[in-house]
N, CA, C and O of each residue as an XYZ file, in Angstrom:
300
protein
N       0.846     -1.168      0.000
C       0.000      0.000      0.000
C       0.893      1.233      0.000
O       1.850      1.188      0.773
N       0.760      2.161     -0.628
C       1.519      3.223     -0.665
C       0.341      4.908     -0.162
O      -0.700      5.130     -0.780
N       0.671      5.530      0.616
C       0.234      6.368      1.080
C       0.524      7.421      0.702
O       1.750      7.313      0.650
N       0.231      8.671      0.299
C       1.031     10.105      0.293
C       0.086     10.984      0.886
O      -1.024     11.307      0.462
N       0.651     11.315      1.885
C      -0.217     12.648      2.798
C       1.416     13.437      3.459
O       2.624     13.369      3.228
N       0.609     14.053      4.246
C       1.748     15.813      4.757
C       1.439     15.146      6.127
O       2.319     15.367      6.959
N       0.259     14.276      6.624
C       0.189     13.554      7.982
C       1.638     12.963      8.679
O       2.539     12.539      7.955
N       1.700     12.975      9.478
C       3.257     12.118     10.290
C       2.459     10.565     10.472
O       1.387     10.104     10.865
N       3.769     10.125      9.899
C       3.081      8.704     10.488
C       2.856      7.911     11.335
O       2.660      6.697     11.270
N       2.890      8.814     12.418
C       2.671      8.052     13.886
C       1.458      8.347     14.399
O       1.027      7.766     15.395
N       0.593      9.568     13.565
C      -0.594      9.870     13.485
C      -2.207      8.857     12.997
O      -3.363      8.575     13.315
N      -0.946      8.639     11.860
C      -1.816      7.684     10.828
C      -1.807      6.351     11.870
O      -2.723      5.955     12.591
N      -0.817      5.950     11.742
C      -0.466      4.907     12.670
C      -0.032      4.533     13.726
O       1.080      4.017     13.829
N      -0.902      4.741     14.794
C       0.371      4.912     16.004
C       0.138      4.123     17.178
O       0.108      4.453     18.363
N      -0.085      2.574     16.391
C       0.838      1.468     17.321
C       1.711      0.798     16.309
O       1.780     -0.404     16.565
N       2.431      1.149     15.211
C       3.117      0.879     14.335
C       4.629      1.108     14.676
O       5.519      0.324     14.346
N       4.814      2.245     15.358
C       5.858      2.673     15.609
C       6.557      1.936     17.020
O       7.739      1.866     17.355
N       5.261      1.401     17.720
C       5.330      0.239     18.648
C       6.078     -1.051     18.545
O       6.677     -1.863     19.250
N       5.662     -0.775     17.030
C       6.369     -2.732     16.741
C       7.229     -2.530     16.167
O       8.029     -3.457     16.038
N       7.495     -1.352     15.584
C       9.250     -1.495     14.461
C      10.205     -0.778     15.594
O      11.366     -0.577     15.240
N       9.836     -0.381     16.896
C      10.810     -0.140     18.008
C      11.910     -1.394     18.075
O      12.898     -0.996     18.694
N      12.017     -2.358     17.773
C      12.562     -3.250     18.103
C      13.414     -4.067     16.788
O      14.164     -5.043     16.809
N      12.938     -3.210     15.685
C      13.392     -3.517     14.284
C      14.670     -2.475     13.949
O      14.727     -1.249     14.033
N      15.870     -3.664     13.452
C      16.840     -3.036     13.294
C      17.566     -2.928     11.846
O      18.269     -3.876     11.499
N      17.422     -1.815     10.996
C      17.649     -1.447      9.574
C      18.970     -2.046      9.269
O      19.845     -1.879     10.118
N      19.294     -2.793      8.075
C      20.483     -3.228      7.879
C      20.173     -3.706      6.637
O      19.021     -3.943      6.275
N      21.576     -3.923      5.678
C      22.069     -4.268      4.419
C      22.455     -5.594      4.712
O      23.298     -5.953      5.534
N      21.715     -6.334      3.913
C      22.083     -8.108      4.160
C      22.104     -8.351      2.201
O      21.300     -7.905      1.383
N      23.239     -9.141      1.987
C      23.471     -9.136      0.404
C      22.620     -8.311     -0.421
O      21.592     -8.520     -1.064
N      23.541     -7.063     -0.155
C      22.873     -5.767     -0.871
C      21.627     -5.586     -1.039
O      21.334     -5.006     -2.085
N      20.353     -6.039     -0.013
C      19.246     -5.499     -0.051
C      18.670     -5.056      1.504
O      18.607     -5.770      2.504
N      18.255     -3.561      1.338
C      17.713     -3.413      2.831
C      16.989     -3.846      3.499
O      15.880     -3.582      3.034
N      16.911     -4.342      4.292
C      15.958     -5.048      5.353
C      15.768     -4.345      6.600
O      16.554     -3.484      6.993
N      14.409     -4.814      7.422
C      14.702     -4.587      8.455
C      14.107     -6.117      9.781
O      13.077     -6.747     10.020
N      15.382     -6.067     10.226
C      15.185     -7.574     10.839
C      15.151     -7.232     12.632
O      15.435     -6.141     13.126
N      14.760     -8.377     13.341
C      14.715     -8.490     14.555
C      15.485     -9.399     15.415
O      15.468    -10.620     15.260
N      16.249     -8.714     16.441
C      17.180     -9.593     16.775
C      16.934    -10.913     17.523
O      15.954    -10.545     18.171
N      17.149    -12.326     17.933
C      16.178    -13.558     17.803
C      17.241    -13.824     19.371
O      16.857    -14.351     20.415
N      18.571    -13.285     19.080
C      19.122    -13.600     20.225
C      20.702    -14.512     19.510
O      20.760    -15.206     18.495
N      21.489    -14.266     20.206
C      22.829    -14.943     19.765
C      23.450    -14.281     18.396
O      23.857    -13.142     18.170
N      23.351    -15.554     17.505
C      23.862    -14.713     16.046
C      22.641    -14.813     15.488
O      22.919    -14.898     14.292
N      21.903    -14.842     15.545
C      20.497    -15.027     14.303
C      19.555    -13.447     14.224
O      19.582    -12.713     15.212
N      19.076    -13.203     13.475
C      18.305    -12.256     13.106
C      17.250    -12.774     11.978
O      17.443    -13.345     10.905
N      15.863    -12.286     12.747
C      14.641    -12.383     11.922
C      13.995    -11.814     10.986
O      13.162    -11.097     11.539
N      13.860    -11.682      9.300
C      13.631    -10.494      8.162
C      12.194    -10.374      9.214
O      11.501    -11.211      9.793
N      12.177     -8.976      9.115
C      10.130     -8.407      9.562
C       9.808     -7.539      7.869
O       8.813     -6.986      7.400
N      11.058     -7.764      7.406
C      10.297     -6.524      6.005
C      11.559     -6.072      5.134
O      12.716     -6.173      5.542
N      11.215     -5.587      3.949
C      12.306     -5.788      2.783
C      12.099     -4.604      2.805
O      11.008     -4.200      3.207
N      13.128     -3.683      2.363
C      12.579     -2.330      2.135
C      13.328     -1.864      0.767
O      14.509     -1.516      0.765
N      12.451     -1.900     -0.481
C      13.404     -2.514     -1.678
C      12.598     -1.414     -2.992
O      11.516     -1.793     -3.441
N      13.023     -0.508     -3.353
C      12.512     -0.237     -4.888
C      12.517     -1.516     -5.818
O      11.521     -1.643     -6.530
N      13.628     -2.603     -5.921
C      14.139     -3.266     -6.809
C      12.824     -4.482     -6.537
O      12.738     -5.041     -5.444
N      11.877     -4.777     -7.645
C      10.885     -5.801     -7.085
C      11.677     -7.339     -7.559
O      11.312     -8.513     -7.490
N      13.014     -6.616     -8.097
C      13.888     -8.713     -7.668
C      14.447     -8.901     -6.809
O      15.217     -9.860     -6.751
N      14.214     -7.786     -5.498
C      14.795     -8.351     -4.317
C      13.701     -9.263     -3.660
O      13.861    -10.317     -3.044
N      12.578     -8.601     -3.947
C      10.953     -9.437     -3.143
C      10.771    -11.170     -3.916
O      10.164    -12.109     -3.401
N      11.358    -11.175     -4.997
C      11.479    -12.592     -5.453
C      12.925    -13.437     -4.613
O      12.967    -14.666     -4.662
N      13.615    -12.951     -4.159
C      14.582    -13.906     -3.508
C      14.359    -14.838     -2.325
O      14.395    -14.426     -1.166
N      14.176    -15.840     -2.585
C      13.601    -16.838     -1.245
C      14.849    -16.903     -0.364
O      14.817    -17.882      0.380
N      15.768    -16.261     -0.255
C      16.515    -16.426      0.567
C      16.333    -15.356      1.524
O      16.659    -15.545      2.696
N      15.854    -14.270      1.152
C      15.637    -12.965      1.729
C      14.101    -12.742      2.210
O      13.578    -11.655      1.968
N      13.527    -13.535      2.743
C      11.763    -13.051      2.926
C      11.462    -13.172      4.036
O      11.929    -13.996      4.822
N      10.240    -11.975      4.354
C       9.697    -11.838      6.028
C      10.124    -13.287      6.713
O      10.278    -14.254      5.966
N      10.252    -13.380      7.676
C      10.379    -14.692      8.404
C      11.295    -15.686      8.555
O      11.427    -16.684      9.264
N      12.018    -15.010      7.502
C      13.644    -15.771      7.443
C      14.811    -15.397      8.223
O      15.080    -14.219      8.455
N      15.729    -16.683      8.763
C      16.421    -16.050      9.789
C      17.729    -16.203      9.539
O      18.275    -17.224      9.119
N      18.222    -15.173      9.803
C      19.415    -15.031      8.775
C      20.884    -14.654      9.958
O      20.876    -13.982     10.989
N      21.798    -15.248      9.420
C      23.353    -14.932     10.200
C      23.849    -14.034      9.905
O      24.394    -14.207      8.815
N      24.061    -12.595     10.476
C      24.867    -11.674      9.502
C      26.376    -12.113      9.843
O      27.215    -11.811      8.995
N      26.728    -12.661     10.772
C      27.823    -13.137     11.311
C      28.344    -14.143     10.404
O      29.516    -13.934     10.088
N      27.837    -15.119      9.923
C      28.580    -15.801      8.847
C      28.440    -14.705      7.397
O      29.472    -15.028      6.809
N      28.156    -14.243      7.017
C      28.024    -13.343      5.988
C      29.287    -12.801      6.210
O      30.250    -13.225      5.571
N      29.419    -11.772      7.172
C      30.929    -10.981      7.286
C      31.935    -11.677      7.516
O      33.069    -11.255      7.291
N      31.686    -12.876      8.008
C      33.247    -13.993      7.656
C      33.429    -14.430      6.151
O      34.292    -15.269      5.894
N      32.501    -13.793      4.953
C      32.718    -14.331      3.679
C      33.731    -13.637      3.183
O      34.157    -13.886      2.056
């Protein structure tokens, strides 16, 4: 859904800002995400944040996937 208003979006939405409190923005094989930390080395995708619609086709990269950034930066 795409929105355009001059509204703040904590107006529009504001227990939204509730749940991405805990969501942490990061570059995982060059596509932005924003994931949740699960505890240890793991991190959980909550959301792609992507102009590019061939990042939303990558099954390696989708809501719910839990991903190591820790083995990544040992590549």
């Amino acid at each position: 859904m795409t929105l355009y208003t001059i509204v703040p979006e904590e107006i529009i939405f504001p227990h939204h800002h509730e749940k991405t409190a805990n969501l942490i923005e990061m570059i995982y094989n060059g596509v932005h995400v924003m994931v949740e930390h699960d505890g240890g080395r793991t991190f959980r995708i909550d959301r792609i944040v992507s102009t590019d619609p061939e990042d939303y086709m990558n099954v390696h990269i989708q809501p719910g996937a839990v991903i190591n950034v820790f083995e990544q930066m040992n590549h």
